[in-house]
VOBA-1610 file (N, C-alpha, C; in pm, whole numbers, padded with zeros to 5 digits, always signed):
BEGIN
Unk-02102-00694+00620Unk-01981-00692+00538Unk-01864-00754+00615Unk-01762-00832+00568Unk-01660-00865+00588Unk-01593-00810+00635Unk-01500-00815+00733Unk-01356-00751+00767Unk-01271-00730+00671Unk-01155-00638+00689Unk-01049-00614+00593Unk-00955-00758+00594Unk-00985-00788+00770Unk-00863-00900+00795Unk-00912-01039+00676Unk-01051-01022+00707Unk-01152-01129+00637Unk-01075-01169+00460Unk-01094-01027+00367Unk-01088-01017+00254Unk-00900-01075+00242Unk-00836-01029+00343Unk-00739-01063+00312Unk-00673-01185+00318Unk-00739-01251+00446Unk-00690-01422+00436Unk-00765-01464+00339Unk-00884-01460+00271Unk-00916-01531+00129Unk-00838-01502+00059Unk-00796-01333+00005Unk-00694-01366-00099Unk-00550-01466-00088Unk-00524-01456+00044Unk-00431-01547+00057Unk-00469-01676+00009Unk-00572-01754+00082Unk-00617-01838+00009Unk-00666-01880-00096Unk-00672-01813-00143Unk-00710-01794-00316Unk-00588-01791-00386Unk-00471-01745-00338Unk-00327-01684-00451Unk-00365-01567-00465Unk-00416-01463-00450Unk-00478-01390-00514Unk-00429-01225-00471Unk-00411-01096-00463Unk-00362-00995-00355Unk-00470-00885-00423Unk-00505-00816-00291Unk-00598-00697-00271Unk-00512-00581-00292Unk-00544-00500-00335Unk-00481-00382-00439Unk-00459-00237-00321Unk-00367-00188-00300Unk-00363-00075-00203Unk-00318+00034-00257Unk-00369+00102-00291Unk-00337+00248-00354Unk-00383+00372-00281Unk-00281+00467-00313Unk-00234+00591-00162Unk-00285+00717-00268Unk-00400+00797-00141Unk-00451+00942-00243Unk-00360+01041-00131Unk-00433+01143-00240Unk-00395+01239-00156Unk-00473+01348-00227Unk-00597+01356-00215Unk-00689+01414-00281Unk-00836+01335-00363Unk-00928+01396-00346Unk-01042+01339-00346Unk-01074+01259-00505Unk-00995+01363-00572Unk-00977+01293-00713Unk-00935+01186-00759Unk-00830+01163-00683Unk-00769+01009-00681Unk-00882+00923-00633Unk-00906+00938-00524Unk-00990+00894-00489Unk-01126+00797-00519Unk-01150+00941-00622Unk-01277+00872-00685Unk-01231+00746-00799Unk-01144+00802-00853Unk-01065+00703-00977Unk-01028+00553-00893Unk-00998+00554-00805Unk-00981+00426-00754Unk-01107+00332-00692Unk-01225+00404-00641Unk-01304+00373-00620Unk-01416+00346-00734Unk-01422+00374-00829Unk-01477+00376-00976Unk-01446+00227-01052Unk-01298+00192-01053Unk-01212+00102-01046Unk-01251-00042-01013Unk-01266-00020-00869Unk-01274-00108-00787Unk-01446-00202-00781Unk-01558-00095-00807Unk-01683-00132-00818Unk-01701-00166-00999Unk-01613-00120-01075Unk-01615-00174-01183Unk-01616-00313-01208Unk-01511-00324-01127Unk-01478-00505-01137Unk-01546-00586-01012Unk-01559-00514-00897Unk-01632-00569-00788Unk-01548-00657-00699Unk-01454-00574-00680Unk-01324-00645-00592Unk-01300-00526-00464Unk-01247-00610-00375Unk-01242-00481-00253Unk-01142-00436-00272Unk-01110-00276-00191Unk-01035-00208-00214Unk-00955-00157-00129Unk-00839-00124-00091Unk-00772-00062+00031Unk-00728+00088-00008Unk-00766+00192+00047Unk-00691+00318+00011Unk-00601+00316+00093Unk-00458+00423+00111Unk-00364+00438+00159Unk-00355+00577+00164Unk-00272+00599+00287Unk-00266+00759+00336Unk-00155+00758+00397Unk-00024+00800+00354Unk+00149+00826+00450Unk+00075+00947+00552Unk+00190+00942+00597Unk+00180+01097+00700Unk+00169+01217+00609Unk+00246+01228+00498Unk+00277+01301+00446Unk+00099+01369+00354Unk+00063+01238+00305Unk-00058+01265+00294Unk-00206+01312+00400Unk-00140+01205+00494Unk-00280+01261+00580Unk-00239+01410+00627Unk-00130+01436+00640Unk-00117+01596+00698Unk-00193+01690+00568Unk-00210+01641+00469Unk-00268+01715+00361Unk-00468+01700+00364Unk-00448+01584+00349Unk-00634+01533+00361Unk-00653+01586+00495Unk-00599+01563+00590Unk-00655+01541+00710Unk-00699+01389+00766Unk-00674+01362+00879Unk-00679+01194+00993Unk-00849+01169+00941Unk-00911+01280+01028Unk-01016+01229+01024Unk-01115+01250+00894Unk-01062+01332+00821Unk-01150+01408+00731Unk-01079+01273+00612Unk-01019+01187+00613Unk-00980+01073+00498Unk-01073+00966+00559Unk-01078+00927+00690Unk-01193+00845+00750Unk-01283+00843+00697Unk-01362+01003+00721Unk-01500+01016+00677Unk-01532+01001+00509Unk-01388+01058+00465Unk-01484+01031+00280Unk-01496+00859+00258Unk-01352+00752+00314Unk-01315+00637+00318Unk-01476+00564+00354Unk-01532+00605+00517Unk-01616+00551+00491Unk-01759+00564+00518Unk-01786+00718+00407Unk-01901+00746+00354Unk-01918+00683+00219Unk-01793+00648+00161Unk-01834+00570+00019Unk-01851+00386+00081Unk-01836+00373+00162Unk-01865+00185+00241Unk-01978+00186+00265Unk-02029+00320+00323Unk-02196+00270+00415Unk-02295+00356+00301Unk-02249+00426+00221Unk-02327+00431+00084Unk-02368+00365-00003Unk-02270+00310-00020Unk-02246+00163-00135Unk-02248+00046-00123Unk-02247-00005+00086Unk-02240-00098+00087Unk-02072-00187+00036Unk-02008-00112+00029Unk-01921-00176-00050Unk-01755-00194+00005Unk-01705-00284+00011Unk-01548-00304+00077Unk-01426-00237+00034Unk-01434-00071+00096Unk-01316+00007+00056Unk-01266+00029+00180Unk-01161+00011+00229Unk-01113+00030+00342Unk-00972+00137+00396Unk-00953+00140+00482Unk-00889+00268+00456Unk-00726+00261+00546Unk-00626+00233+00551Unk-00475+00193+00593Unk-00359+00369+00581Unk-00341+00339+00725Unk-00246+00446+00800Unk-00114+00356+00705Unk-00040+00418+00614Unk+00026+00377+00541Unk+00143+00461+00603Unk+00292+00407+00621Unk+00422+00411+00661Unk+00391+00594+00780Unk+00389+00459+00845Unk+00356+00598+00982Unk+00462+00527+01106Unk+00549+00676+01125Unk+00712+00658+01173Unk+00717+00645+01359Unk+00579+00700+01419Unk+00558+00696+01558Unk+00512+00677+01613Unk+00476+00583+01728Unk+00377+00553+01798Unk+00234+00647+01799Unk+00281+00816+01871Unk+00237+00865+01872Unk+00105+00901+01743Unk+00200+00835+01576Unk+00121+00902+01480Unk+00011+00820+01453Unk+00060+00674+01535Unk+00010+00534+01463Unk-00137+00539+01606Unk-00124+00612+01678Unk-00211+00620+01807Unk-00299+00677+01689Unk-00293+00798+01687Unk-00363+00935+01629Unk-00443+00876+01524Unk-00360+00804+01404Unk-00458+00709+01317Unk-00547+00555+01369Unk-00562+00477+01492Unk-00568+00397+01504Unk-00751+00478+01595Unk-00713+00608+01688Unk-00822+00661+01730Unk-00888+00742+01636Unk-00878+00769+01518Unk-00930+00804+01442Unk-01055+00720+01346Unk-01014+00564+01381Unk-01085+00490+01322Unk-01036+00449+01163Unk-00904+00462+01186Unk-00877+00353+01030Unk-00867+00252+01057Unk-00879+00167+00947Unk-00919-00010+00930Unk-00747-00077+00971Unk-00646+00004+00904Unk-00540-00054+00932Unk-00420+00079+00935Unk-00320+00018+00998Unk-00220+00109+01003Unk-00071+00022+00986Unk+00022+00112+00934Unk+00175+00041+00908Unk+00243+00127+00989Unk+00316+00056+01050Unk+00429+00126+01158Unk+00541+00096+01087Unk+00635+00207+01053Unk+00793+00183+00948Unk+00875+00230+01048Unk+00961+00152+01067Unk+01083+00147+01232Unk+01182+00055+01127Unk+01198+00100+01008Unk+01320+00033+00913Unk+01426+00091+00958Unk+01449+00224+00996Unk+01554+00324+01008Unk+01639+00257+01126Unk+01566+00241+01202Unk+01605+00207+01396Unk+01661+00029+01342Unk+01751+00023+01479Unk+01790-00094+01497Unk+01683-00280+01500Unk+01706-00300+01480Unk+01593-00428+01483Unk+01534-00449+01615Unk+01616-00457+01705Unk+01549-00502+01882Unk+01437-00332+01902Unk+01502-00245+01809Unk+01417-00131+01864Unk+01267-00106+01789Unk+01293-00147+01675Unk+01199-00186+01564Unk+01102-00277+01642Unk+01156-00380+01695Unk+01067-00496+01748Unk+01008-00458+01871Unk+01018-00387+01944Unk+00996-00283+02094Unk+00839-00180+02014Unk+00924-00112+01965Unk+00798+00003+01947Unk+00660-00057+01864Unk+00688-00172+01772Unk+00609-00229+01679Unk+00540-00281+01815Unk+00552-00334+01885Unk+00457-00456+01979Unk+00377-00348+02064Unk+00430-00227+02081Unk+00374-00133+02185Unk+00251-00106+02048Unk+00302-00054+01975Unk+00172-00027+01874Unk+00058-00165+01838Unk+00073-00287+01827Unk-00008-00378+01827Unk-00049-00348+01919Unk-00005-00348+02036Unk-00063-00393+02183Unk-00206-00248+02202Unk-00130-00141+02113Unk-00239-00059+02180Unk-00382-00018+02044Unk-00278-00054+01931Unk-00434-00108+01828Unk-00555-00164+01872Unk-00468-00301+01895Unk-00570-00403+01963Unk-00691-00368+02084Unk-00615-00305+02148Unk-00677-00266+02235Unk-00791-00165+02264Unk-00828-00096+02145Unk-00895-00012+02076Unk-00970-00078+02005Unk-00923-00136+01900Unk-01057-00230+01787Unk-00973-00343+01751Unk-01030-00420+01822Unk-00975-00592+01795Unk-00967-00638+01658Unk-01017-00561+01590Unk-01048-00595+01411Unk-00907-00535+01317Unk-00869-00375+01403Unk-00753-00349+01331Unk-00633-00434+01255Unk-00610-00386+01165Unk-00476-00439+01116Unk-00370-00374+01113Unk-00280-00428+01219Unk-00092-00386+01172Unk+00003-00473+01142Unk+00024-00386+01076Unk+00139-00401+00997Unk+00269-00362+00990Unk+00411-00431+00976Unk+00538-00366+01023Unk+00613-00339+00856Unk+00685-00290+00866Unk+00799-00324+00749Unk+00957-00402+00825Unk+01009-00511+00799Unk+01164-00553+00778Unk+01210-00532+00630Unk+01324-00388+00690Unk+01431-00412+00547Unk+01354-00290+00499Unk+01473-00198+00456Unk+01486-00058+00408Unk+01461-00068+00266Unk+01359-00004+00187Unk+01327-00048+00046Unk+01300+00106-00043Unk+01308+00242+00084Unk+01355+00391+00033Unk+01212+00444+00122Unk+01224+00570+00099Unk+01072+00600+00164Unk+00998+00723+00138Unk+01011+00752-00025Unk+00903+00842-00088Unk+00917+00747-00232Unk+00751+00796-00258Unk+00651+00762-00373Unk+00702+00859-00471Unk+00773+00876-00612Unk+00830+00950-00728Unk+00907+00853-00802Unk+00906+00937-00863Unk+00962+00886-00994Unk+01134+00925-00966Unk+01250+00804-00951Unk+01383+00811-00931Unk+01485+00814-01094Unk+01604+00897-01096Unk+01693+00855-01164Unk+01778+00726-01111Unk+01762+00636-00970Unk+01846+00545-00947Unk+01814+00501-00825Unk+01825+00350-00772Unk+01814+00315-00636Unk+01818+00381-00556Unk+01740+00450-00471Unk+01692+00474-00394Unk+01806+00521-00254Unk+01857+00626-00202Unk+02000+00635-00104Unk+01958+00538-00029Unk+02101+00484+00050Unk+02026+00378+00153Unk+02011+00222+00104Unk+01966+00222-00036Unk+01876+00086-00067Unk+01970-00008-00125Unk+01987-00126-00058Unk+02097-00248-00125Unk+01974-00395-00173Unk+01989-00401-00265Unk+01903-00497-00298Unk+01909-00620-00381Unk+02055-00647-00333Unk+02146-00771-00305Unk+02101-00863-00249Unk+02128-00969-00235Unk+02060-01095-00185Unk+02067-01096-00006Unk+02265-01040-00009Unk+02278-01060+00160Unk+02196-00953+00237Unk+02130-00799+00157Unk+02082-00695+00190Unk+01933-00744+00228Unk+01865-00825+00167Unk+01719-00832+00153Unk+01675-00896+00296Unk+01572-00898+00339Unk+01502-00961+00502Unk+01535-01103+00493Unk+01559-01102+00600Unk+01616-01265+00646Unk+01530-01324+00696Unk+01458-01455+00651Unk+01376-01533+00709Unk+01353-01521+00802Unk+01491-01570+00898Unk+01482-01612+01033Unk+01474-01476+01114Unk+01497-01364+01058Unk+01465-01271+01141Unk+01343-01261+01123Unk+01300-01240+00974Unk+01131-01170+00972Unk+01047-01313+01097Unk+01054-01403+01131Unk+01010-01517+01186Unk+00993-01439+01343Unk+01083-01426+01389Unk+01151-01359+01536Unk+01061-01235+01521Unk+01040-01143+01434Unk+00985-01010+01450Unk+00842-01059+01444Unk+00804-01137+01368Unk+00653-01140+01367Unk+00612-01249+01542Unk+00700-01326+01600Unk+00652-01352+01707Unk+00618-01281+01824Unk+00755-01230+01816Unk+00791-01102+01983Unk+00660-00990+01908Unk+00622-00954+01823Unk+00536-00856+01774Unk+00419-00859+01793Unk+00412-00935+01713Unk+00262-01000+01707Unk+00168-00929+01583Unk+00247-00858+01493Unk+00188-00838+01338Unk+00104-00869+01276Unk+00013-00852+01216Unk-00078-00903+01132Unk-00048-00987+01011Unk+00030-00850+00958Unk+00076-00852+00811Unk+00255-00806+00825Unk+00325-00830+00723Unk+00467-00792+00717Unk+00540-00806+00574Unk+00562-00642+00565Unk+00626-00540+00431Unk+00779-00611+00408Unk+00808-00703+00402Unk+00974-00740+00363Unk+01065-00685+00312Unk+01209-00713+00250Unk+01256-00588+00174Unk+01329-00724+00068Unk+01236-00722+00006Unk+01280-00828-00122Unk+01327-00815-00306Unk+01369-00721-00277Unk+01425-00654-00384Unk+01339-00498-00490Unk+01226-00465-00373Unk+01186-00401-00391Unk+01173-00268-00383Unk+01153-00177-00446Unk+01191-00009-00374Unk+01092+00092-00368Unk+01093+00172-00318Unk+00940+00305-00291Unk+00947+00352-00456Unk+00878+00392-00506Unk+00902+00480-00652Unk+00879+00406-00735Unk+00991+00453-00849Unk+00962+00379-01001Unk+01089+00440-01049Unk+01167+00373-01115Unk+01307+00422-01227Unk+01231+00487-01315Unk+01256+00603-01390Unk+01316+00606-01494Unk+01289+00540-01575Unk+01202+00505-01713Unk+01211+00438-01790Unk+01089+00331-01765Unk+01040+00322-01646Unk+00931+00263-01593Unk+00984+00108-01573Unk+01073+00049-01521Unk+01114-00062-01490Unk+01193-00078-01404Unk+01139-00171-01303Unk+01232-00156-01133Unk+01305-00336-01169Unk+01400-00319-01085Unk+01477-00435-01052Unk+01344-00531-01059Unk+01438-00696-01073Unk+01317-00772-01060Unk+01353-00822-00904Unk+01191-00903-00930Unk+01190-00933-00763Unk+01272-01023-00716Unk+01294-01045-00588Unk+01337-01175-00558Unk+01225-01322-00495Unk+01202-01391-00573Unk+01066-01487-00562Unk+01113-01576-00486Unk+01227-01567-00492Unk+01279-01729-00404Unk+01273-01669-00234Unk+01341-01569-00176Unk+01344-01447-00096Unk+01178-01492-00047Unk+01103-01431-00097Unk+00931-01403-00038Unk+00875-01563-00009Unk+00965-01641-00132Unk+00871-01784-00067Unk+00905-01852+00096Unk+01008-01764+00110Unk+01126-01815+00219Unk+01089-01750+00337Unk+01081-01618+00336Unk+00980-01542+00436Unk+00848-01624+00405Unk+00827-01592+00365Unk+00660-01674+00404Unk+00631-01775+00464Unk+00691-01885+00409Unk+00747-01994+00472Unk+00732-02023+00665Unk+00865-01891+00656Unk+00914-01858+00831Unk+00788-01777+00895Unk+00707-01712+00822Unk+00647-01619+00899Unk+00512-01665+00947Unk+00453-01752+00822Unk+00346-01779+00809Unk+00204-01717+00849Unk+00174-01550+00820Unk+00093-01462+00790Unk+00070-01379+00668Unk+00013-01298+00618Unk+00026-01271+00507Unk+00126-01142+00505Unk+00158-01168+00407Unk+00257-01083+00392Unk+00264-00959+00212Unk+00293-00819+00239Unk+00237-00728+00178Unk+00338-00658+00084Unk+00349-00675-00070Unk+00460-00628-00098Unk+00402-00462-00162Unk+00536-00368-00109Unk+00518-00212-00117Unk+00615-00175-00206Unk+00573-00089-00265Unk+00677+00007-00368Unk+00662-00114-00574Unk+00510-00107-00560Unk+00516-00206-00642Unk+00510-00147-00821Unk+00519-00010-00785Unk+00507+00059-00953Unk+00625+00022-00995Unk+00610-00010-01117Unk+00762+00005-01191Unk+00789-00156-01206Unk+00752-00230-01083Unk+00781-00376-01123Unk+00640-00442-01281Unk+00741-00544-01290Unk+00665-00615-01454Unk+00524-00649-01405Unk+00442-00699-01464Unk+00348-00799-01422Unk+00393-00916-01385Unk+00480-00962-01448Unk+00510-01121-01453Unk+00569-01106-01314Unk+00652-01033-01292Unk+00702-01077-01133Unk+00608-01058-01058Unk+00541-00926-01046Unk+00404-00880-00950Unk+00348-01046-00935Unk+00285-01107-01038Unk+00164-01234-01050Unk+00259-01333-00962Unk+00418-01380-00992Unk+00480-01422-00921Unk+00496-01396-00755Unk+00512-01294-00704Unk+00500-01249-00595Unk+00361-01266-00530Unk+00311-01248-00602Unk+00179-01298-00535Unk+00109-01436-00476Unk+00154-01532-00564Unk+00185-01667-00595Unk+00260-01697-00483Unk+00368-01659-00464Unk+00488-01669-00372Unk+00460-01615-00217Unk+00350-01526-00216Unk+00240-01529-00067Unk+00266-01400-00061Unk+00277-01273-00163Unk+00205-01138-00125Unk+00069-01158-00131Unk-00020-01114-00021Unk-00137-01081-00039Unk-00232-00927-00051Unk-00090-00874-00053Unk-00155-00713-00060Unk-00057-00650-00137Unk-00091-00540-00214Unk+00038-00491-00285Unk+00002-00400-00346Unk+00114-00265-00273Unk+00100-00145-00259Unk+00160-00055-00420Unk+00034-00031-00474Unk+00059+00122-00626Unk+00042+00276-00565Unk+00188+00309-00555Unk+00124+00483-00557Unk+00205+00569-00650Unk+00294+00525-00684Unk+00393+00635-00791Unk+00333+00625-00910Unk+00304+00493-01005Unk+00188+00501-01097Unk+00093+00587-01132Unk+00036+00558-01029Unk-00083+00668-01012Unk-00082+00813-01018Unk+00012+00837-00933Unk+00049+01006-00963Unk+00099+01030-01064Unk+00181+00983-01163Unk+00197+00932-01313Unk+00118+00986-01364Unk+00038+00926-01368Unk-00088+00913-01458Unk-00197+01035-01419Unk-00212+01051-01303Unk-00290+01231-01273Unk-00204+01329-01351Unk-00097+01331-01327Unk-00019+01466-01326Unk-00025+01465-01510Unk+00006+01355-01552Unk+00037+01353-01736Unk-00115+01395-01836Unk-00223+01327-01753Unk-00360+01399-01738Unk-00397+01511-01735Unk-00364+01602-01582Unk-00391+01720-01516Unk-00304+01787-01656Unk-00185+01774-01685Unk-00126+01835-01770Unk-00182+01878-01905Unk-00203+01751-01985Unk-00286+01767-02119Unk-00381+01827-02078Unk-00492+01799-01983Unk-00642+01876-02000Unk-00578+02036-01970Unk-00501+02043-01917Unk-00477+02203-01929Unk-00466+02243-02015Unk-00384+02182-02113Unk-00304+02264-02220Unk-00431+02260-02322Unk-00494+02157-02361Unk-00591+02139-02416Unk-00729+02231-02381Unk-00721+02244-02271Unk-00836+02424-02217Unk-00784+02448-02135Unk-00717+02559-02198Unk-00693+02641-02148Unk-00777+02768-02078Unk-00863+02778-02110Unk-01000+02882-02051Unk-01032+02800-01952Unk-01055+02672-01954Unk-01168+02628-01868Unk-01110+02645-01712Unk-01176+02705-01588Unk-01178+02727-01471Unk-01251+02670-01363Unk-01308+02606-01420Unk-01387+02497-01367Unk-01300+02373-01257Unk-01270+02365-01200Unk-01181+02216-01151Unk-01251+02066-01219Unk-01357+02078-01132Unk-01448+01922-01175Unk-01461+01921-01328Unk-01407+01956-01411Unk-01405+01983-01586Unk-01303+01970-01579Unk-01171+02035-01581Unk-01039+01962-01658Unk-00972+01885-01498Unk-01025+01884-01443Unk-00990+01727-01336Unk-01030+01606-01414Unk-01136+01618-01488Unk-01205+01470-01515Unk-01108+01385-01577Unk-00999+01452-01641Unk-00934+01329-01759Unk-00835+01272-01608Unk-00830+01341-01543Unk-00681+01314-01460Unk-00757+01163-01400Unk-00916+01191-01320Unk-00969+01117-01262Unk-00980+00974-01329Unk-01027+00977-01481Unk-01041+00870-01556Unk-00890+00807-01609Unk-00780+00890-01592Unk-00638+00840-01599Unk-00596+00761-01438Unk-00628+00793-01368Unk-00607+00715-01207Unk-00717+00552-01258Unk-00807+00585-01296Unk-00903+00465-01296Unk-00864+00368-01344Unk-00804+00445-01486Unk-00728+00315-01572Unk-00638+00183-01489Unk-00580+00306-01421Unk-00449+00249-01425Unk-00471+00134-01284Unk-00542+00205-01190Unk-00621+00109-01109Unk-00670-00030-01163Unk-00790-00020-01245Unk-00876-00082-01340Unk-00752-00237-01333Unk-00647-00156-01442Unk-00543-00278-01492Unk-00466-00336-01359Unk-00416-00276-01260Unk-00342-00338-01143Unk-00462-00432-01069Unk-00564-00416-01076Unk-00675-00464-01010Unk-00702-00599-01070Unk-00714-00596-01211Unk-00672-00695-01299Unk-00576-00794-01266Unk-00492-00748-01277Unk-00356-00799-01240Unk-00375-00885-01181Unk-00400-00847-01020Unk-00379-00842-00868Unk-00474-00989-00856Unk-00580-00953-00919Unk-00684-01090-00893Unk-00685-01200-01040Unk-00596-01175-01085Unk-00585-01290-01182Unk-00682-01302-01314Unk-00731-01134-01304Unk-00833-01152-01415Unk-00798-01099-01567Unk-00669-01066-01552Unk-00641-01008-01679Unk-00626-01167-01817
//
């Protein structure tokens, strides 16, 4: 089987972006993986801190990849916005495929310091890993917002600057790099986020020339998503969607049985509501809709 790094420079070369969606429970889980062998496209799961303190480091490894050497099949598994060396160690010896180090908060020279210490010691562990940084503050929880995000300016002079993202990916040495291009963690209200900035990502890309991963992608249209992609995202991160769609699920099958005590019985609609919604971003993502 291919590398993750593998799947991802084809999509680059293709136009094309690999789909990253964040569980936090086995149910999701399955819905995304269901998804993914449906159409026969590889898959990236995602895990924040916030989540793996729930699954567990290693215990998301092992389900991640008991469904790969079962199936044979390219699901891979990404330390998603992890704030410390220390956390990005913990996931990197654990054996995930990739990890994101988020140092948006900190100053840029400090951002660019701790990011290279974390490449340097990925690498050094499994030459195959992938990291990944974020430039440019874009909010930093997965929900559903009444309004931009505290913090988030997503103004033209606010968004990542070429010439910096250029400078961070050298002194670094990054794989991949999260920009802040008019994009935000969550979803408005109403299910429609700002649009993107396309001119912005062609411009980073341009300067950076690696692939580059757009996050916080619920809520944006298709038409910009397909644009952004086009414009050199090759990965692009759904998780507020998704929980959407469990919870509006988990909800009806309750109300609808109410007796039933079973989990794996009124879980199922939630599971086949994650799939969908996978199913269609997956679509999307590879140009097959």
């Amino acid at each position: 089987m291919k590398t993750l790094k593998q799947y991802i420079l084809e999509a680059e070369k293709k136009g094309i972006a690999i789909g990253h969606f964040n569980i936090s429970n086995l149910e999701t889980l399955k819905g995304i993986f269901e998804a993914a062998r449906k159409l026969d496209l590889p898959v990236i799961i995602g895990t924040a801190e916030g989540e793996r303190n729930y699954i567990g480091v290693k215990q998301a490894v092992a389900l991640v990849k008991s469904l790969r050497e079962e199936f044979d099949y390219p699901i891979f598994l990404n330390a998603d916005h992890t704030y410390s060396f220390d956390k990005v160690k913990e996931a990197v010896d654990a054996g995930y495929d990739a990890v994101i180090f988020d140092a948006t908060s900190l100053p840029f020279e400090e951002n660019i310091k701790i990011t290279k210490q974390c490449v340097e010691y990925a690498r050094s562990v499994n030459p195959d890993i992938i990291v990944e940084a974020e430039l440019g503050f874009i909010g930093s929880s997965s929900k559903v917002l009444d309004g931009i995000p505290e913090g988030v300016k997503i103004t033209e002079e606010y968004l990542t600057k070429p010439e910096e993202a250029k400078k961070f990916v050298v002194e670094t040495g990054v794989d991949m790099l999260a920009p802040a291009v008019g994009n935000i963690h969550g979803m408005l209200k109403g299910g429609k986020d700002p649009a993107l900035n396309i001119k912005r990502i062609k411009e980073i890309k341009k300067a950076v020339g690696i692939p580059m991963v757009l996050h916080g992608a619920s809520g944006n249209s298709a038409s910009d998503v397909k644009e952004a992609i086009l414009a050199g995202m090759s990965v692009v991160h759904v998780s507020t969607e998704i929980r959407v769609a469990f919870r509006k699920a988990l909800v009806k099958s309750l109300q609808d049985n109410p007796d039933e005590v079973a989990p794996y019985k009124y879980l199922k609609e939630a599971v086949m509501a994650v799939e969908q919604v996978v199913e269609q971003k997956l679509s999307l993502f590879s140009n097959l809709d």
